[in-house]
N, C-alpha and C positions, 0 to 999 in steps of 0.2 A: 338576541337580535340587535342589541346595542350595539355591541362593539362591530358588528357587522357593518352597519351603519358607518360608525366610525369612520369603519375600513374606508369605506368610500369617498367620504369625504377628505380623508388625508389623501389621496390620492386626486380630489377633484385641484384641491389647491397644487399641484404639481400640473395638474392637466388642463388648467382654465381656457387654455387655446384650444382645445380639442373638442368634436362636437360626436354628440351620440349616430353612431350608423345607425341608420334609417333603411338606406337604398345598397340592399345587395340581393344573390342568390345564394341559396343552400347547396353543398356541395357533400355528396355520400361518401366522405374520404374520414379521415381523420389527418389534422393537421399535419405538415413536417416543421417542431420545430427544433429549437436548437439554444442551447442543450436540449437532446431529448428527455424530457422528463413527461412524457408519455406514459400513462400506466405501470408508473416506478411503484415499490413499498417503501416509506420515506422515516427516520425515526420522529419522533412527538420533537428531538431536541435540535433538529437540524436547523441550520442559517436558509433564509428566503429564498425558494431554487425560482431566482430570475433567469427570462426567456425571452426570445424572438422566433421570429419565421424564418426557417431555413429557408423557405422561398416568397420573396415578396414580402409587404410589408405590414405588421401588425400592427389593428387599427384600434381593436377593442378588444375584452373579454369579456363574460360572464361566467361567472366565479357563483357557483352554487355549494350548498349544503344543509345538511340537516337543521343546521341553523338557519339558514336563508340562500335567498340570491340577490346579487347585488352588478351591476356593470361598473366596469373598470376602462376607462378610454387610456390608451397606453401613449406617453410622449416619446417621441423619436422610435416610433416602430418597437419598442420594448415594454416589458411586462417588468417592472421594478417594484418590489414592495416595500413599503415602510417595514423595519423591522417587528415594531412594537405590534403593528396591524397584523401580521403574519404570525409572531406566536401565539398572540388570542385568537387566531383559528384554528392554527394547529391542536392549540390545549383544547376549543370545543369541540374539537372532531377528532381527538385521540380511540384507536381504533374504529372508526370509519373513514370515507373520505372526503374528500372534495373533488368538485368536477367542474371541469373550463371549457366552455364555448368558447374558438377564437373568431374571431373577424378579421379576415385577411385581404389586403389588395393585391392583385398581380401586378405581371408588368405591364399587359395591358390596359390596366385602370378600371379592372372591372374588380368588387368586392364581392367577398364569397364567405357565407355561415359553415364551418368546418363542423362536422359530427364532436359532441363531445368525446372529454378524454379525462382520466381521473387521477389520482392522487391517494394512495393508500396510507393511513398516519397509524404508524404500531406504535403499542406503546412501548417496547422496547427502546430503550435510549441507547443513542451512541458515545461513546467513550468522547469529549470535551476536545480534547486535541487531536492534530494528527503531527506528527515530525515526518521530515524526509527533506531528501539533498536535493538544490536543485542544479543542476549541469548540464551545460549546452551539447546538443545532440553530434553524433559523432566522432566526438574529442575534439570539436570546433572551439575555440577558446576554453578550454580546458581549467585555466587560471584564475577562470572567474566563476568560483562556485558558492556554497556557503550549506549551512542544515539550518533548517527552519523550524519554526513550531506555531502551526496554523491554528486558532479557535474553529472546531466546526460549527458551533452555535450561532455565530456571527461572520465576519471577514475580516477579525482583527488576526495580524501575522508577524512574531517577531525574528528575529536571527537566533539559533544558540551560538552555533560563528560559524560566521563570515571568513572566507581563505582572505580577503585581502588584509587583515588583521595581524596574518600568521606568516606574512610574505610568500606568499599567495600558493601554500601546501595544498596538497591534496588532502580532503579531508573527505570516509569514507568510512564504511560498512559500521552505523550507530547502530545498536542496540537497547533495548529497556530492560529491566526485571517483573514480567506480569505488569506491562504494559504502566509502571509507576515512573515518575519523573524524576524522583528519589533515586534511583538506581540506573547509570547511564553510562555506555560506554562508544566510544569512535576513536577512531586511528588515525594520524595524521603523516603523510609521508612526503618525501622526495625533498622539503622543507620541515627543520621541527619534529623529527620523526615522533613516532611514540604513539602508545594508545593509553588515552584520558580517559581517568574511569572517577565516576562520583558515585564512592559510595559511603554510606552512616553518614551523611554531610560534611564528608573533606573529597575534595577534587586534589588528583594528583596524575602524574603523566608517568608511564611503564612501559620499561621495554623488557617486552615477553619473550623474548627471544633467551635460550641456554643454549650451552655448548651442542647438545645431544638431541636439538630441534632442528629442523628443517630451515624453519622461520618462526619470526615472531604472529603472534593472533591474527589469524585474518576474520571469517568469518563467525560468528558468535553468538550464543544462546545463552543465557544466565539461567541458571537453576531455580525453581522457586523458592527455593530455603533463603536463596539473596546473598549466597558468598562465594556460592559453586559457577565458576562462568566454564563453559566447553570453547574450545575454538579452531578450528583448523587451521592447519598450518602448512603452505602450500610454496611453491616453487613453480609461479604462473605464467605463463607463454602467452602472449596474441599475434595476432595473421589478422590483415588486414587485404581486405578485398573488395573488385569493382562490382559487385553482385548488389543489385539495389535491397535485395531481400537479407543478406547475407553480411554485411561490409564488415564485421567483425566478429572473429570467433577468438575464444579464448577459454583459453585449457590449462591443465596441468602435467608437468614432466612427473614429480613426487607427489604427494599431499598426506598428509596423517590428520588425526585428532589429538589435542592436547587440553589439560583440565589446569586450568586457574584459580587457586581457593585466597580468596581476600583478605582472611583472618592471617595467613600467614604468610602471603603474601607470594607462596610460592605456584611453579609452575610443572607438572610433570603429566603422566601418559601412563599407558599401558600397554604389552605388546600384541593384546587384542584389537588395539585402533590402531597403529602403527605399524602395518605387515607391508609386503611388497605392490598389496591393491590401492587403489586412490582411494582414500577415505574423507568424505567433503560435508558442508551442510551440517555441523551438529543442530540437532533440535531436543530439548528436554521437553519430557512429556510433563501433564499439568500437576500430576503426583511427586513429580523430580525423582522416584526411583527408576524411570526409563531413559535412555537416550536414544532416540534417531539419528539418522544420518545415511547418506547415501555410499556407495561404493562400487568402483570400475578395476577391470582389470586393467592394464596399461594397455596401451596402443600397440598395437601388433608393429615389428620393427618393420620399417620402410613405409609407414603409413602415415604418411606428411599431414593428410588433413583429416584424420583424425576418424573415417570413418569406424571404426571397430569400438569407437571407446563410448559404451552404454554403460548408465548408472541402474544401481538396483537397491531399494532399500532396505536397511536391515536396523536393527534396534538390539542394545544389552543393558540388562539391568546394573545397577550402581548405587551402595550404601554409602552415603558422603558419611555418616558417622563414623561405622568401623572401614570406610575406605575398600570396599570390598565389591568387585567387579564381578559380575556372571557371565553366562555364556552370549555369543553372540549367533543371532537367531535372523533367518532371511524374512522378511516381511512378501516381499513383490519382486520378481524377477525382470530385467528386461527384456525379459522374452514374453510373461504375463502381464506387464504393463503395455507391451506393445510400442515401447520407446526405452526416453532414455530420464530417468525420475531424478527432478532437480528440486530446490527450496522447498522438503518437508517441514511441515507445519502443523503438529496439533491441536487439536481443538480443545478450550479450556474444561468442555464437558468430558476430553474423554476416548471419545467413543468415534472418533474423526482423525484421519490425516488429509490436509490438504494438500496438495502436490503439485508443481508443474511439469507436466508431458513432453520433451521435443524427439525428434529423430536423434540426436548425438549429444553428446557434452551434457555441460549442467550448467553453464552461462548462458539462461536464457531469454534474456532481455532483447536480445543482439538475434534469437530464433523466430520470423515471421511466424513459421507454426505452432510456436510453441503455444498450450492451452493448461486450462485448470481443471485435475482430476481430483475425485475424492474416494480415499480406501474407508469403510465401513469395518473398523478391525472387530466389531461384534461378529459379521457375518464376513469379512474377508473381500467382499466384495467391490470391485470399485465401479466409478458410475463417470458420465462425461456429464455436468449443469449446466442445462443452456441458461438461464438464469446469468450465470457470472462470466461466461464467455463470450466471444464477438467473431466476427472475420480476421481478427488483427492479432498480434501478438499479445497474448496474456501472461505477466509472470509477477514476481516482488509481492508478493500476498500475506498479508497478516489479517489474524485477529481478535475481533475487540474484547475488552476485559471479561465480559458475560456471553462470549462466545456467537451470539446472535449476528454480528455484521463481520462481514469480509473485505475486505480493501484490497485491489487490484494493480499494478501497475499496466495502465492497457497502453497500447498504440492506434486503439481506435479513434478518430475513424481514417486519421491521415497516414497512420502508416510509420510516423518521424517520432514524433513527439510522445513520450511516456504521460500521461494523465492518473489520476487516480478516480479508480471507480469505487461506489460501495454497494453491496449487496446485501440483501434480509437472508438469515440462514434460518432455516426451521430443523431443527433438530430430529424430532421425531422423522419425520420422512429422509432429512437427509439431501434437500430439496433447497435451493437460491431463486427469490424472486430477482424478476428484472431487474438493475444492476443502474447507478444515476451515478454521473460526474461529481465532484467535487465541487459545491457549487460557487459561484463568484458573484460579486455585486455588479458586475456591466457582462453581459451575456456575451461579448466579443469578445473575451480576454482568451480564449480557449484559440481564438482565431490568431491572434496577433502574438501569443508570449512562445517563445524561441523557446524555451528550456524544459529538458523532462522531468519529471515528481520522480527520484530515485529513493526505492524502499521505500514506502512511505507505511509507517507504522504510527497505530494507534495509543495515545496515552492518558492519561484520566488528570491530566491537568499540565499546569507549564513547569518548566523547566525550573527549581528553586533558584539556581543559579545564575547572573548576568554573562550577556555575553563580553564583556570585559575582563569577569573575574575568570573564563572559561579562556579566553587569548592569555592573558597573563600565565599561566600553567602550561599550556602549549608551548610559548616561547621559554619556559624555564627550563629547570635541569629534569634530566630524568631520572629515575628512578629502579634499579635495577631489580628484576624480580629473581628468586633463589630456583636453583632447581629441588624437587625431593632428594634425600639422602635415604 
C-alpha cells in the first residue's frame, strides 16, 4: 500500500492546481480514450501507457487494485505517469490487473464518472527494444529518413542512422539474427549503395550483387545458426495512383531467392528458388532447417495492373552443414488462403506462421485490406485474430524473442500513418489479446508526428554499435561478396 500512496503523491506535486471532482454524473458507457488502452494485455516490462480523452477533457482517475485505490487529478486533460510510480505497480500486479475510473468533462461543461476499464499485466515480458525506419508517408520528402532503436521500457529512442549522415540515401529493409542486436543487417541505396551487415563484431558494407543474380539482397531473414542470411532478390516496379486507398502498388517483373553465408563471404542459389515463378519473402523457421517464402506465377501478358498475380506459400528444407537442399513442398494455396500470402513469419515456438492477407501482390503496406492471418501447421488450419486486427491496414509484423507478442504495422485509425501495435499471443489456443499502441510520453504525439513506423522489429537490447561508427562504413568502400564455385 506504500508505494501506492507514493503513487499519489508524485503525482499530487504535478497536480497542486487541480482540485478533486466532487460534482458530476455517472455515465453507463465505458470511456473513449486515446490511445486506446482499454482493456489491453500489457507486458509486467512495458513504459507508462499515457492517455487522454478522445472526447472532452480528462479531469481525474481512479486507479484501483489489489493493492489499493487511490485518485489521480490529471494536468492539462492527461493521465501522465511518473515512471518509477508506474513500474511498482505493474511489478505488484503482475498477472492481475488494474482498473481506471475516468472523470471526464464534455463540451458542454458538464462531468461525467465513466464505467470502469482494466489493464491486464502478464508476466510475459517484452523484448527491451523495438528498431524500425521512420519515413514520411507517401514518398513525401523521402530524403529524410533514418532506423531507430526505441527502449520499450521507457521513451528513450536513439538513431542506428540517420540518411542525412549518408547524404541522404535510402536506407531500408534491416533485419536481426533471433531478434539480437549483435547480428544486423540494412541496405543502403540510390547514395552509398550497399548492404551493411554486423556480424562477430566487425561492421562492414557488401554488395551482394554476382554476375548470375538478378540483384543484389533485398528482402531478408538470417538463419538461426547466425552465418546463413536468405534474401530475395528482385527486379521491382511501382505504379503510382489517385486511389486514396490504393496510391501505390508495387511488384515484381523477376524475383528469386538467394543464400548469403558470412563465414565465406560468399553468395549463391539454387535452381529450386530461382525458377520462372516470383519467389519473394524468405523466412527461416526457428529450427533454421526450414525456409519459407512466398511464390507467384507472373502476370498474365497484358495485365498492367497486376490483377492475376497471387502469392502462395511454400517452404523447403536446407542442411547449411552438408549444403543440401530438399524438395520444395506447397504450404497454402492462393486459392485456400483466399488471397494473396505476403510477409510469412514464424513463430519461435514452432507451431505458427503468421502471414499477411491482401487481394494481389505482396507489397502490403500500400493494401487498405490487407490483414493478419495465422496457419496452425500442426493442424493446417488457418484462422483470422480479431485480437491483432482493426478496420485499417495491417501488415510488417514480427515476433518477439519468446514468441509471446506480435508487433504490427497498423494504419489504424487514420488511414496514413503506419504505427506499431503490440499484441499478447497465447500459444496454446492460437489466440491475440487486444492489441495497444506503442506507447509515448505526451498522448498527442500519435496526433501530430507525420512519419510511419516501417517494419518495426523487435530486439533484446541496443544496437552495440554508434551510429557514427555505422555512417562511417556506409560512406566507405565496399566490399565485394564471391559467387559459389
Amino acid at each position: 500500500m506504500k508505494k501506492i500512496i507514493f503513487l499519489l503523491s508524485a503525482f499530487a506535486i504535478i497536480t497542486s492546481c487541480a482540485k478533486e471532482i466532487t460534482d458530476f454524473q455517472d455515465k453507463d458507457a465505458v470511456p473513449s480514450i486515446f490511445p486506446d488502452y482499454t482493456d489491453v494485455t500489457i507486458p509486467v516490462n512495458i513504459a507508462p501507457l499515457n492517455f487522454k480523452a478522445a472526447d472532452g477533457r480528462l479531469e481525474m482517475v481512479d486507479v484501483s487494485s489489489s493493492k489499493g485505490c487511490e485518485k489521480i487529478l490529471c494536468k492539462d486533460g492527461k493521465l501522465i505517469w511518473d515512471i518509477d510510480d508506474w513500474k511498482a505497480l505493474l511489478k505488484e500486479n503482475v498477472g492481475g490487473s488494474i482498473s481506471y475510473t475516468a472523470y471526464i468533462t464534455d463540451t458542454s461543461g458538464k462531468c461525467f464518472r465513466y464505467k470502469p476499464f482494466v489493464q491486464y499485466i502478464s508476466p510475459d515480458s517484452i523484448d527491451s527494444h523495438l528498431a524500425y525506419r521512420n519515413i514520411e508517408t507517401g514518398y513525401v520528402f523521402w530524403l529524410k529518413m533514418g532506423l531507430y532503436q526505441r527502449c520499450v521500457e521507457n521513451f528513450g529512442c536513439k538513431p542506428i542512422i540517420e540518411n542525412s549522415g549518408i547524404d541522404n540515401a535510402c536506407v531500408n529493409c534491416h533485419s536481426f539474427c533471433a531478434q539480437s542486436p549483435d547480428k544486423m543487417l540494412f541496405h543502403s541505396r540510390k547514395f552509398n549503395p550497399g548492404t551493411t551487415i554486423l556480424w562477430e563484431g566487425k561492421l562492414q558494407k557488401f554488395n551482394t550483387k554476382v554476375d548470375s543474380m538478378i540483384s543484389g539482397g533485398v528482402y531478408s531473414s538470417w538463419n538461426p545458426n547466425g552465418y546463413i542470411i536468405a534474401m530475395s532478390a528482385n527486379n521491382i516496379g511501382q505504379r503510382f495512383h489517385n486511389d486514396l486507398e490504393k496510391r501505390i502498388y508495387v511488384s515484381d517483373r523477376v524475383s528469386d531467392i538467394i543464400i548469403m553465408n558470412m563465414k565465406t563471404e560468399t553468395v549463391f542459389s539454387t535452381p529450386k528458388l530461382c525458377t520462372e515463378d516470383l519467389e519473394n519473402f524468405p523466412a527461416w523457421g526457428p529450427d533454421g532447417k526450414t525456409l519459407y517464402y512466398i511464390s507467384a506465377k507472373k502476370r498474365r501478358e497484358g495485365d498492367e495492373t497486376d490483377t492475376s498475380l497471387r502469392f502462395s506459400l511454400l517452404k523447403i528444407s536446407y542442411d547449411a552443414e552438408k549444403d543440401v537442399w530438399g524438395d520444395v513442398d506447397t504450404l497454402l494455396t492462393d486459392q485456400a488462403a483466399h488471397g494473396s500470402v505476403a510477409y510469412p513469419k514464424p513463430s519461435p515456438c514452432g507451431r505458427y506462421i503468421a502471414y499477411t492477407l491482401a487481394e494481389r501482390g505482396y507489397f502490403t503496406p500500400f493494401n487498405q485490406e490487407s490483414e493478419i492471418w495465422l496457419l496452425d501447421l500442426t493442424t493446417m488450419q488457418i484462422s483470422h485474430p480479431d485480437g491483432v486486427n482493426s478496420p485499417s491496414t495491417e501488415s510488417n509484423h514480427n515476433w518477439s524473442h519468446n514468441g509471446k507478442w506480435l508487433v504490427v504495422g497498423s494504419k489504424y485509425p487514420d488511414k496514413l500513418f503506419t504505427k506499431p501495435y503490440f499484441a499478447h499471443f497465447n500459444p496454446d489456443k492460437g489466440t491475440f489479446d487486444k492489441r495497444f499502441v506503442l506507447p509515448q510520453e505526451d498522448p498527442d504525439f500519435y496526433e501530430q508526428f507525420t512519419a510511419n513506423f516501417n517494419n518495426a522489429d523487435f530486439i533484446t537490447g541496443e544496437v552495440p554499435v554508434s551510429e557514427f561508427e555505422i555512417r562511417d562504413v556506409v560512406r566507405g568502400s565496399l566490399k565485394q561478396v564471391k559467387g559459389k564455385k
